[in-house]
N, C-alpha and C positions, 0 to 999 in steps of 0.2 A: 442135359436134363432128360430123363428117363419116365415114360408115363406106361401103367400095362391099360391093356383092351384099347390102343390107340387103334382109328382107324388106315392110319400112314405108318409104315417102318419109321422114315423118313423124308426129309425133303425130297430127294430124288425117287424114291416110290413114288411120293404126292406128286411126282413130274411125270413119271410114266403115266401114271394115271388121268393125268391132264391133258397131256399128250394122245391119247387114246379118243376123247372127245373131241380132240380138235382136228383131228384128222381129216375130218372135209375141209377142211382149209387150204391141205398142203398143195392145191396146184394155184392159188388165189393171190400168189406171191407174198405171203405175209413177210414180217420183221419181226421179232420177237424181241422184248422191251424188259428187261429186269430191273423192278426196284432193289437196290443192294441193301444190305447184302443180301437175307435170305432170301430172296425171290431168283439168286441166282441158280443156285443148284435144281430148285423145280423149273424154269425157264430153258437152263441145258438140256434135261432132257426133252423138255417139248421143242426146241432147235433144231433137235438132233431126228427126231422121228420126222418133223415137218422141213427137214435139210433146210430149214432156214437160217438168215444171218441172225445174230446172237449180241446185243446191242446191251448199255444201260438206258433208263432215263433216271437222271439224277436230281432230288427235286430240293430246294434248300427254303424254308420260310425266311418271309421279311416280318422281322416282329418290329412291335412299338418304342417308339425313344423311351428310353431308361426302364422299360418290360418290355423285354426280347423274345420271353417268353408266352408273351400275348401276340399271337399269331394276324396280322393285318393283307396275309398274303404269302405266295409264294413265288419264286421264279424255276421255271419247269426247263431243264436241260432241251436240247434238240437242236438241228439247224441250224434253226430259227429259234433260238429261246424267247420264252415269250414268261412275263409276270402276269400273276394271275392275281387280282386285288377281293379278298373279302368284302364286301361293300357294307355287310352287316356291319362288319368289325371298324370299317372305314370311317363309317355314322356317329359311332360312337365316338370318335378321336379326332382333333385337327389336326391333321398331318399337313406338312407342305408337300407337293410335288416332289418338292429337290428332294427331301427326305428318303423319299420312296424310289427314286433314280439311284440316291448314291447308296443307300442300304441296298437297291439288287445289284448294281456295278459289286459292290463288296461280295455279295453270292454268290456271284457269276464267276467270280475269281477265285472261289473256294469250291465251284461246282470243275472248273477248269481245274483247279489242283487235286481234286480225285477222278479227273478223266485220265491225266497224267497218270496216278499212281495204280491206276486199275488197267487203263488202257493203251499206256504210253503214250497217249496224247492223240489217237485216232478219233478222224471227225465225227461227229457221229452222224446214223445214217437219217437220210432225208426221207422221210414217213409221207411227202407230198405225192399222191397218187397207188402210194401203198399201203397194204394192210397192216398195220401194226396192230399186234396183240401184247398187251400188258399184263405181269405178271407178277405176283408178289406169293410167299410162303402163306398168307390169310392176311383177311383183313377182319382189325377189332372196328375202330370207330371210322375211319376211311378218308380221315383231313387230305394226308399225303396219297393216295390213289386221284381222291377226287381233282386236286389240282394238277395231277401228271396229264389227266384224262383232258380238264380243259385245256390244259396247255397243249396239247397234241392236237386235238378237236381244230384249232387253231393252224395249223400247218397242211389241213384241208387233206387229211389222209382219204382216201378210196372209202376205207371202211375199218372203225377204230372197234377193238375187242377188249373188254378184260375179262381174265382167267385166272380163277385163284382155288383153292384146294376146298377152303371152308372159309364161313364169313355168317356173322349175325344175320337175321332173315331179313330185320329193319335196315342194317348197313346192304345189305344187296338192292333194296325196295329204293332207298335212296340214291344208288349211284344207276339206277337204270336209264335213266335220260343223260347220266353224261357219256353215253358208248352206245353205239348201235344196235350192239350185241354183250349181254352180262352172263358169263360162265362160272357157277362155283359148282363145288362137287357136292358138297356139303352145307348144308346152313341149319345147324342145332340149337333147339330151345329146350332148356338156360345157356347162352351159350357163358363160356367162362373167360375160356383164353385158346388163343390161335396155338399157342403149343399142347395144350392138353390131347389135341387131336393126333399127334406124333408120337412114336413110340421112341426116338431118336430125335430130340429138338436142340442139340444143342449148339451154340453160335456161330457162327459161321463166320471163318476168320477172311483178312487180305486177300492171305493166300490162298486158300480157295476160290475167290474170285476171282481173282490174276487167273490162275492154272485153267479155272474154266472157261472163261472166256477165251484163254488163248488154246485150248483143244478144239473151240467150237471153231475155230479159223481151219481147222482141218479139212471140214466135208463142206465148207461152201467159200465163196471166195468175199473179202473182208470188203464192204464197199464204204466208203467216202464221200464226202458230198464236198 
């Protein structure tokens, strides 16, 4: 997908460029956390300028019995994975407990099967006392940010970031209390869509995930928990 007067080439522009504001960061030990897929290509390079390690956080929802698609929570990859429960959306529904146990068990096994296929099955790293920064290509409405961000908040990082290229003013205004620190580059009113900002949006496959992930193992060393 092709836009003219983009203010990005591409995701990896949009990463240099992120990378360039986070720059005080690089002696702070940060982690750098990509939402997949697109948030990987802008995360390499910001990895890559802050020679940081180069991680995912993989976030999967727990939706409702028989609407799956009614969102009751999430369970947020990490260490520590940790569920994260809508309590709005909770009020609304009788759930049972076991429910919500054996729907994130089921997540947790489908977050496990693309650590696998992304990462060959490397731990992921442990954000307790370190700076992770979270990354995504834009955020529109920010369901899946916001619960990466609790779920991490959660694992008692040093000092939690997120970083994204462009994002609505209201979706920025709202996730400010879940992160220490809110980095966007851009926040446009009307905004439309996170690819219109790109002159280059288009999907980003497996394979580029794989491939970048495993060059980021180049210039630092892959840690494990």
């Amino acid at each position: 997908m092709l836009f003219d007067d983009a203010n990005f080439a591409d995701r990896a522009d949009a990463g240099r460029q992120l990378a360039h504001r986070l720059l005080p960061y690089k002696s702070a030990n940060p982690v750098v956390l990509a939402l997949p897929r697109g948030g990987v290509p802008v995360a390499f390079e910001v990895a890559r300028e802050l020679e940081a390690p180069l991680d995912l956080v993989l976030v999967r929802k727990i939706g409702a019995p028989g609407h799956l698609e009614f969102g009751l929570g999430a369970v947020v990859d990490g260490a520590h994975p940790e569920i994260v429960l809508n309590e709005e959306a909770m009020d609304q529904l009788d759930v049972s407990p076991r429910y919500i146990e054996e729907e994130a068990a089921r997540q947790l096994q489908e977050i496990e099967r693309r650590r696998q296929h992304y990462l060959s099955g490397r731990n992921p790293i442990d954000v307790q006392g370190r700076m992770p920064i979270v990354i995504d290509d834009g955020i529109a409405t920010g369901g899946t940010v916001r619960a990466a961000l609790k779920g991490l908040a959660r694992a008692h990082p040093a000092r939690l970031v997120l970083a994204v290229p462009v994002a609505p003013r209201d979706t920025i205004a709202r996730l400010q209390g879940e992160a220490d620190e809110v980095i966007c580059l851009m926040t446009p009113e009307p905004f439309y869509a996170v690819g219109a900002h790109f002159g280059d949006f288009t999907q980003t496959t497996d394979e580029e995930v794989i491939d970048l992930l495993d060059r980021a193992r180049h210039w630092t060393r892959q840690e494990t928990s």
